[in-house]
C-alpha positions in Angstrom: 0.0 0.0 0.0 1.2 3.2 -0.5 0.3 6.8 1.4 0.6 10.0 -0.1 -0.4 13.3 1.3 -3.2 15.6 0.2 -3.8 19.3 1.2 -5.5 18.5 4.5 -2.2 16.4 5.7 -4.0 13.3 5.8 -2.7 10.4 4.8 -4.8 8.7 2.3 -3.8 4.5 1.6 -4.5 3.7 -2.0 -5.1 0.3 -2.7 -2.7 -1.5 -5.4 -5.9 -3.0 -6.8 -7.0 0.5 -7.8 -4.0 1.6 -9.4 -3.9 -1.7 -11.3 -7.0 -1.3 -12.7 -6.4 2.7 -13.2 -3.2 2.6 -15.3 -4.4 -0.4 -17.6 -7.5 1.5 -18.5 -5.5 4.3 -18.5 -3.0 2.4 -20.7 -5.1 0.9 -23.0 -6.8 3.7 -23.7 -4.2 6.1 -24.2 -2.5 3.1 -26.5 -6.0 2.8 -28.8 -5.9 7.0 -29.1 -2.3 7.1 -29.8 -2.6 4.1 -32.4 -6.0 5.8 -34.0 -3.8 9.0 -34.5 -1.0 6.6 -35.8 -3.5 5.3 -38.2 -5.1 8.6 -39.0 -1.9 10.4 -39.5 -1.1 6.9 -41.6 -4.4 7.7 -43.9 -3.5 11.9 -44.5 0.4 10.7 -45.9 -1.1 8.0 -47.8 -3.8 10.6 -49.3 -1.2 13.0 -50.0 1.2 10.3 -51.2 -1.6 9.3 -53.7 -2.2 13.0 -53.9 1.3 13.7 -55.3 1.8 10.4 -57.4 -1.7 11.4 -59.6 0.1 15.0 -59.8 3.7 13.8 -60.9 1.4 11.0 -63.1 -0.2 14.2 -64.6 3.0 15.8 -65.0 4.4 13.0 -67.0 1.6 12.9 -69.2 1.7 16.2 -69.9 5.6 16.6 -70.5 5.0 13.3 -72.4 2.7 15.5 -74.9 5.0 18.1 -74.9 7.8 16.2 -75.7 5.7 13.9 -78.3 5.1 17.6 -80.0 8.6 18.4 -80.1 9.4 15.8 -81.8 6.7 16.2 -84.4 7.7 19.7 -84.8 11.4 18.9 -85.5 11.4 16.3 -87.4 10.0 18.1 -90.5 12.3 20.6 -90.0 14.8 18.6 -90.4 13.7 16.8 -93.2 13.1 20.0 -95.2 16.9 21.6 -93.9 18.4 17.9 -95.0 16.8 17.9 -98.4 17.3 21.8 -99.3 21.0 20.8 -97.8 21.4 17.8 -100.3 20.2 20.4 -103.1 23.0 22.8 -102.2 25.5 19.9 -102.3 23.8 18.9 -105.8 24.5 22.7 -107.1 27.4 23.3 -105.7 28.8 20.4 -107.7 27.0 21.9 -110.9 28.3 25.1 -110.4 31.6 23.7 -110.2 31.3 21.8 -113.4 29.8 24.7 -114.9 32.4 26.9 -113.7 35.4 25.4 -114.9 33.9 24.7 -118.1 33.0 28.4 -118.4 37.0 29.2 -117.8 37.6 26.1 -120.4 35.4 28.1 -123.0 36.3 31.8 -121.8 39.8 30.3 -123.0 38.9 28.8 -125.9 36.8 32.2 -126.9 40.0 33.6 -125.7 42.3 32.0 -128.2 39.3 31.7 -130.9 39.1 35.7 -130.3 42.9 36.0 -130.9 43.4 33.6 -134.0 40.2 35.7 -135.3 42.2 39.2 -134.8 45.4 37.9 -135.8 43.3 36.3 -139.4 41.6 39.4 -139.8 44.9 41.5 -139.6 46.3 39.0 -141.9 43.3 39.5 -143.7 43.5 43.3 -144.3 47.5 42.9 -145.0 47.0 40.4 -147.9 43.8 42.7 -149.3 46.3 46.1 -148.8 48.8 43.8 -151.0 46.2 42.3 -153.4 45.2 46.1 -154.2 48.8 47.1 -154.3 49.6 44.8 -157.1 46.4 44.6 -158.7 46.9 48.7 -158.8 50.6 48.1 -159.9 49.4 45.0 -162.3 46.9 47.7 -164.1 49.5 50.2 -164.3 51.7 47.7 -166.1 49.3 46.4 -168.3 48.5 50.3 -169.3 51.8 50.9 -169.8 51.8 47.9 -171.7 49.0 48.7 -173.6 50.0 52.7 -174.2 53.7 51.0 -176.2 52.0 48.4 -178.0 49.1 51.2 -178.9 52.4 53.7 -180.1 53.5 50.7 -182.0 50.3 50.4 -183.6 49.5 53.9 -184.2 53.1 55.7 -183.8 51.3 58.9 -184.8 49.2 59.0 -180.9 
């Protein structure tokens, strides 16, 4: 048994039965409220846990779409910037064919212009000589013509 005092002085015996029966109850009970708080504090983190995982199931969904209309939007891009790329390739190529047979026939006009100045000028020299001696041919054949007229007809 035990005494304890109470504000009068007296001493008061408390029977070991009572206190057996006091702190079970007292234990059981407070055990039941703390594990109903367990469990209801367990049922708000699961809520919020489910809570979050439909949010970040959302989020995937939606960067999922965003990323399924990148892709769409890139890849013609870059079909169109590969083909007009393969088309530059394909004229650069045809310019450089072109271009070196424009400096092959620039060279050819070239010499065909300088054969053609150098033929004229040969030209216009043989034609001054041709009038030269057909000039100098008629004079001889006049002067021809005058002696064998004075021979003919020495009185003229």
């Amino acid at each position: 048994m035990k005494t304890s005092g109470n504000n009068n002085g007296e001493n008061e015996t408390l029977s070991t039965d009572n206190e057996e029966e006091l702190f079970p109850a007292f234990s059981m009970s407070s055990f039941q409220a703390r594990e109903e708080e367990i469990e209801r504090k367990k049922m708000e983190i699961r809520e919020k846990v489910q809570m979050q995982l439909g949010r970040a199931e959302e989020e995937s969904r939606r960067l999922s779409h965003v990323w399924e209309e990148l892709e769409v939007l890139v890849d013609p891009m870059k079909k169109e910037v590969a083909i007009i790329r393969k088309r530059i390739d394909v004229v650069n190529r045809d310019l450089k064919s072109l271009g070196q047979s424009c400096q092959k026939k620039e060279k050819e006009y070239r010499e065909a212009l300088e054969a053609f100045n150098e033929k004229s000028c040969e030209k216009a020299q043989l034609t001054s000589t041709l009038v030269e001696l057909v000039n100098e041919s008629e004079k001889l054949r006049m002067k021809k013509l005058e002696e064998l007229s004075k021979i003919i007809d020495p009185a003229i």
